[in-house]
C-alpha positions in Angstrom: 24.4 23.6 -6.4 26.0 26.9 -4.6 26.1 26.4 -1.2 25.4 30.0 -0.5 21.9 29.6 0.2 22.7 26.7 2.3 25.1 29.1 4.2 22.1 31.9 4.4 19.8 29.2 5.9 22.1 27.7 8.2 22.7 31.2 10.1 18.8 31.8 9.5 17.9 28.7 11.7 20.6 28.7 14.0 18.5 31.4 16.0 16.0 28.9 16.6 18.5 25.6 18.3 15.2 23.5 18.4 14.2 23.9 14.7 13.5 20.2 13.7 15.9 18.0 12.2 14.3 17.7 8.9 14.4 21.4 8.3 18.3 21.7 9.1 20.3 21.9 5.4 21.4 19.0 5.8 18.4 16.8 5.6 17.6 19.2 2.7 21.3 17.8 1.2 20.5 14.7 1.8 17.0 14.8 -0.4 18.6 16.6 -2.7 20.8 13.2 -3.6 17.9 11.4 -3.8 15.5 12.5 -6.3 13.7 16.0 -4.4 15.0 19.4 -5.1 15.4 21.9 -1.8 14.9 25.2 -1.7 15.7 27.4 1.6 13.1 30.6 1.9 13.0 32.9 4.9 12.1 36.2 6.3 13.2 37.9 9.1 11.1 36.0 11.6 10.3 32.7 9.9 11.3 30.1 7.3 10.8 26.4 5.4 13.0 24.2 3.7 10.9 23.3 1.0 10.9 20.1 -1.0 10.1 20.4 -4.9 9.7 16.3 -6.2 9.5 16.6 -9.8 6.0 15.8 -11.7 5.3 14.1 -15.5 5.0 17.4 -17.7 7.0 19.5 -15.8 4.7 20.0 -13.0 6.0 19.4 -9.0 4.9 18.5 -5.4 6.1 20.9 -2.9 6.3 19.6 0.7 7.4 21.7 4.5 8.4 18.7 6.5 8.1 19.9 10.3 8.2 23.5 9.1 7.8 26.3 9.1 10.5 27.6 11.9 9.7 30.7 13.8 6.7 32.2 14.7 5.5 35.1 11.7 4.7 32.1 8.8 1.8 34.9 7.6 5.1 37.1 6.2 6.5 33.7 4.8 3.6 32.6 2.8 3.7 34.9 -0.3 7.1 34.0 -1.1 6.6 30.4 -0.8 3.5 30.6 -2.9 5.6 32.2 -5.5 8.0 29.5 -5.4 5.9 27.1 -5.7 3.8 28.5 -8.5 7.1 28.9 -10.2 7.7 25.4 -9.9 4.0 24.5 -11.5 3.5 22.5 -7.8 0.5 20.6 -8.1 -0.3 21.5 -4.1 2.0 22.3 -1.1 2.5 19.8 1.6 3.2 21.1 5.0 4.0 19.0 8.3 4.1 21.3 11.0 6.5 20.4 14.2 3.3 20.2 16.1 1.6 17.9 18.3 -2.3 17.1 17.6 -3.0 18.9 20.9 -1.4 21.7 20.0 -3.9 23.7 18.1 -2.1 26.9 17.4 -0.2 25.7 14.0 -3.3 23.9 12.9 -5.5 27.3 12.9 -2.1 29.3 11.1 -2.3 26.8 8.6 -6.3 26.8 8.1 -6.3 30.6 8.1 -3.5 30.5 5.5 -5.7 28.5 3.2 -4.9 25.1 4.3 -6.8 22.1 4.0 -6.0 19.0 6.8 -4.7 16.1 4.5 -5.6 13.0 4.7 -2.0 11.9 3.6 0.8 12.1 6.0 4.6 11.7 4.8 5.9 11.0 8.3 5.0 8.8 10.7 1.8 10.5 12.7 1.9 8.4 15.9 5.2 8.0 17.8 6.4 7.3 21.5 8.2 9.7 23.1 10.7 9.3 26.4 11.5 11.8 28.7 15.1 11.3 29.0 15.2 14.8 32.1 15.4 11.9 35.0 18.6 10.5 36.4 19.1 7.1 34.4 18.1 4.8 37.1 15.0 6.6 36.8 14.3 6.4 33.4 15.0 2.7 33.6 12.6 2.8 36.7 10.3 4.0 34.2 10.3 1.2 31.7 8.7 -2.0 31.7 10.2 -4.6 33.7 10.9 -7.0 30.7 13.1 -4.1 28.4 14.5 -2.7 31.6 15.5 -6.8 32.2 16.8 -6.9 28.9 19.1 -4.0 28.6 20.9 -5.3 31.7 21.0 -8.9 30.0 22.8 -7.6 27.0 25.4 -5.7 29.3 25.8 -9.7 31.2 25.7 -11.7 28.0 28.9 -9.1 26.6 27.6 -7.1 24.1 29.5 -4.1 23.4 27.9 -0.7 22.4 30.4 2.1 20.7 30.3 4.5 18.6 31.4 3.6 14.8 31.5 4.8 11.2 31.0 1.0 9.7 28.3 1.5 7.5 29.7 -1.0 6.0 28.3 -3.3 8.9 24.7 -1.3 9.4 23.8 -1.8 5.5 24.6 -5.1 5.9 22.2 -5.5 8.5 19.8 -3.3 7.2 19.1 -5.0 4.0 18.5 -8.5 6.8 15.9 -6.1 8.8 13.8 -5.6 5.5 13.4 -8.9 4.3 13.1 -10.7 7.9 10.6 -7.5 9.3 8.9 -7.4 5.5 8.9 -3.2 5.6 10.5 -1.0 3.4 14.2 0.4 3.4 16.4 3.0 2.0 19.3 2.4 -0.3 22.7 1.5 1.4 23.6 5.1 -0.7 21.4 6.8 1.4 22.3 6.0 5.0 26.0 6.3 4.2 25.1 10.0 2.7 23.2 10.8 5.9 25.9 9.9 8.0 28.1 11.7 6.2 26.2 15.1 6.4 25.0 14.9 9.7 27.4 13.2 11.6 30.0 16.0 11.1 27.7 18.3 12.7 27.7 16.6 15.5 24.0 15.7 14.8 24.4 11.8 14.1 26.1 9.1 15.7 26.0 5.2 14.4 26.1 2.9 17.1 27.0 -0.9 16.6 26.3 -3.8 19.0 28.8 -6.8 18.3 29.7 -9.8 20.5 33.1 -10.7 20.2 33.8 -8.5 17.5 30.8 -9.7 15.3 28.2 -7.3 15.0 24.9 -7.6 15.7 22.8 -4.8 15.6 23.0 -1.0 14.5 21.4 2.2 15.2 21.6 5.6 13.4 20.7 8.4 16.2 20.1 12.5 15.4 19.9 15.0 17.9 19.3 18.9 18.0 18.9 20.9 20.1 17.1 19.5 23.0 15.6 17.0 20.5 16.8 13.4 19.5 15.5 10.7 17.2 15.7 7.4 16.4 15.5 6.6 12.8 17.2 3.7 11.9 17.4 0.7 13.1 19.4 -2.7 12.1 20.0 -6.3 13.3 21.3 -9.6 12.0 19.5 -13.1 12.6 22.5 -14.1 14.8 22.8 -14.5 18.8 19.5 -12.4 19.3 19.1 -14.0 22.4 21.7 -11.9 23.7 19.3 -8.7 23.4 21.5 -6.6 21.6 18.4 -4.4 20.1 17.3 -3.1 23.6 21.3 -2.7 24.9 21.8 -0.6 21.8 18.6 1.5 22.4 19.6 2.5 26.0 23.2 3.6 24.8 21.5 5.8 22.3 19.3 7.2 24.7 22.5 7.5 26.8 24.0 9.4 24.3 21.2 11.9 23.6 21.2 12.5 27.0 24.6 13.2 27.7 24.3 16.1 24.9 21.8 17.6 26.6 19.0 16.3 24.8 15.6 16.2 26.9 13.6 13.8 24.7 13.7 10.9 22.7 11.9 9.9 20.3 11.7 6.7 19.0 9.9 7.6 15.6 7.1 5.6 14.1 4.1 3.2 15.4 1.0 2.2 14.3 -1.5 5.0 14.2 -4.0 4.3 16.8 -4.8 5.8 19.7 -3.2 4.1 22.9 -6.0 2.3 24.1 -6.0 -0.1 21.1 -2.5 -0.2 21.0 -2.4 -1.3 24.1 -5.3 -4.4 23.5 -4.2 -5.4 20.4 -0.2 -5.2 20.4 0.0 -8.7 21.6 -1.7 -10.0 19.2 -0.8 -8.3 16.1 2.7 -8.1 14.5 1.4 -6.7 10.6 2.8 -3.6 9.9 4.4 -1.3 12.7 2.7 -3.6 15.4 5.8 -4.9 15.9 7.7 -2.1 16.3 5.1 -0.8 18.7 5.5 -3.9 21.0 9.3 -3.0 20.9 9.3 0.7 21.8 6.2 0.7 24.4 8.5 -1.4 27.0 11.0 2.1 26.5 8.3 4.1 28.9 7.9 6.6 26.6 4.8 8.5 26.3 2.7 8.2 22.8 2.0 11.1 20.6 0.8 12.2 17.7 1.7 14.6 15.4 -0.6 17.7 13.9 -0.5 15.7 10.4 -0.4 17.3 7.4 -2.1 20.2 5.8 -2.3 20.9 1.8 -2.1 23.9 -0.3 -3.8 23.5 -3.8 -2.6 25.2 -6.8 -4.3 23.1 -9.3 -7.4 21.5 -8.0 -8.2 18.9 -11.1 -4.1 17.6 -10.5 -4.7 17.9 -7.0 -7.9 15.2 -7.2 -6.0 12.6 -9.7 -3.2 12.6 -6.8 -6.1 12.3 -4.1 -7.1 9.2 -6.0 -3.9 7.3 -6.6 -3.2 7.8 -2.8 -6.7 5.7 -1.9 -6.2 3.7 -4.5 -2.3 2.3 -2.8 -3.8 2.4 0.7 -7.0 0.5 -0.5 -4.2 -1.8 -1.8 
């Protein structure tokens, strides 16, 4: 693929520093490797890296994640359209980098001939931490237990530091899945991620070991004032030394050092807080686990506009709504 229009859209978005991460190039790159096709579409005042994942009979689903960047998406939408029409998409997906209470996008969208979806791609509910305090503060802010443990991990000598040992993370990833029974991403595809986005200065692996042996890992992105933790890893070994939580703080750490003003720890389950908060104790199915994890951060939980659809062929567009209740039902 020329990497001219990669070069046009990187000096498009670099006018907007707090364009999301998954509409930089790279995470467009990085799809590209693993079975979508990007294409990179702008005016002057607006743009989307768009997502084409190839259909049976030569048909597509197109898909914005946290896109569009800018402000004039009405100019934008006719040459989208086109691409997509071009493409024989099925519908267009669009994730805007919106929260729920954040109405503005939501009405752009509708206006535009948007439906609300009932299908999101990424995670809608996450908790967010406001890393603009001092750091004593922002441990003041978390619960007593994770604040405990991030101090235990420094006393029971785990190391934090920087590393490019994916080697190590994949390793641990591939425990993660099969002990936490959720899904994970080829060892092909954190390596490739690393490797676009860590010269950019956007990534950074971290890896807890004691005495050399490693025990956790942690794959952090930042941009502009904007971090995020995607991935996460640890072994079944010396987990009593907390190396999970002495990890997370270094990441935060990190993001903040940068310059970054939030963190956000990506992904729980999609309820609103109130039921989080009765049921997290009791529950460990799905993300519940997770979410008992990254609540004791002090974060603040959020939820994201969701996902709006496009239709271009309505009869293609039902089969797809039906195979999508038909996995959840399952």
């Amino acid at each position: 693929m020329s990497t001219e229009p990669i070069d046009d859209w990187n000096q498009f978005v670099s006018q907007y520093p707090d364009a999301h991460l998954l509409q930089q190039a790279a995470w467009g790159q990085l799809k590209a490797d693993f079975g979508w096709q990007p294409e990179y579409i702008h005016t002057a005042n607006s743009g989307a890296l768009v997502l084409f994942k190839p259909l049976p009979l030569g048909f597509s689903l197109a898909y914005i994640p946290k896109g569009p960047v800018g402000a004039d998406w009405d100019a934008l939408w006719p040459a989208v359209d086109a691409r997509c029409r071009a493409r024989r998409a099925v519908f267009l997906k669009v994730e805007p980098d919106a929260w729920e209470d954040e109405s503005a996008s939501c009405r752009q969208l509708e206006a535009s001939g948007f439906r609300k979806s009932g299908h999101d791609l990424q995670p809608p509910r996450t908790v967010v931490v406001d890393l603009t305090p001092e750091e004593e503060t922002i441990l003041a802010n978390m619960k007593q237990k994770t604040r405990y443990n991030i101090r235990l991990s420094g006393r029971k000598e785990v190391e934090v530091a920087a590393s490019s040992d994916l080697e190590a993370f994949n390793a641990m990833m591939a425990v993660t899945g099969e002990r936490d029974e959720f899904g994970v991403h080829t060892s092909a595809y954190y390596r490739r991620a690393y490797e676009l986005f860590h010269p950019l200065g956007m990534c950074e692996l971290f890896i807890a070991s004691y005495q050399g042996a490693p025990l956790a890992g942690l794959m952090a992105f930042a941009v502009g004032k904007r971090a995020w933790y995607l991935y996460g890893a640890s072994n079944n070994q010396e987990r009593n030394r907390m190396p999970a939580y002495g990890i997370q703080w270094a990441a935060m750490q990190w993001a903040k050092a940068r310059g970054c003003t939030e963190y956000d720890l990506w992904g729980v389950p999609d309820y609103d807080e109130d039921i989080l908060e009765a049921q997290f104790s009791d529950r460990s199915d799905g993300l519940w686990g997770v979410y008992r994890f990254k609540r004791g951060f002090g974060g603040q939980v959020r939820r994201a506009a969701g996902a709006f659809d496009k239709v271009y062929r309505p009869l293609l567009y039902r089969g797809y709504q039906m195979v999508i209740v038909r996995r959840t039902a399952g």
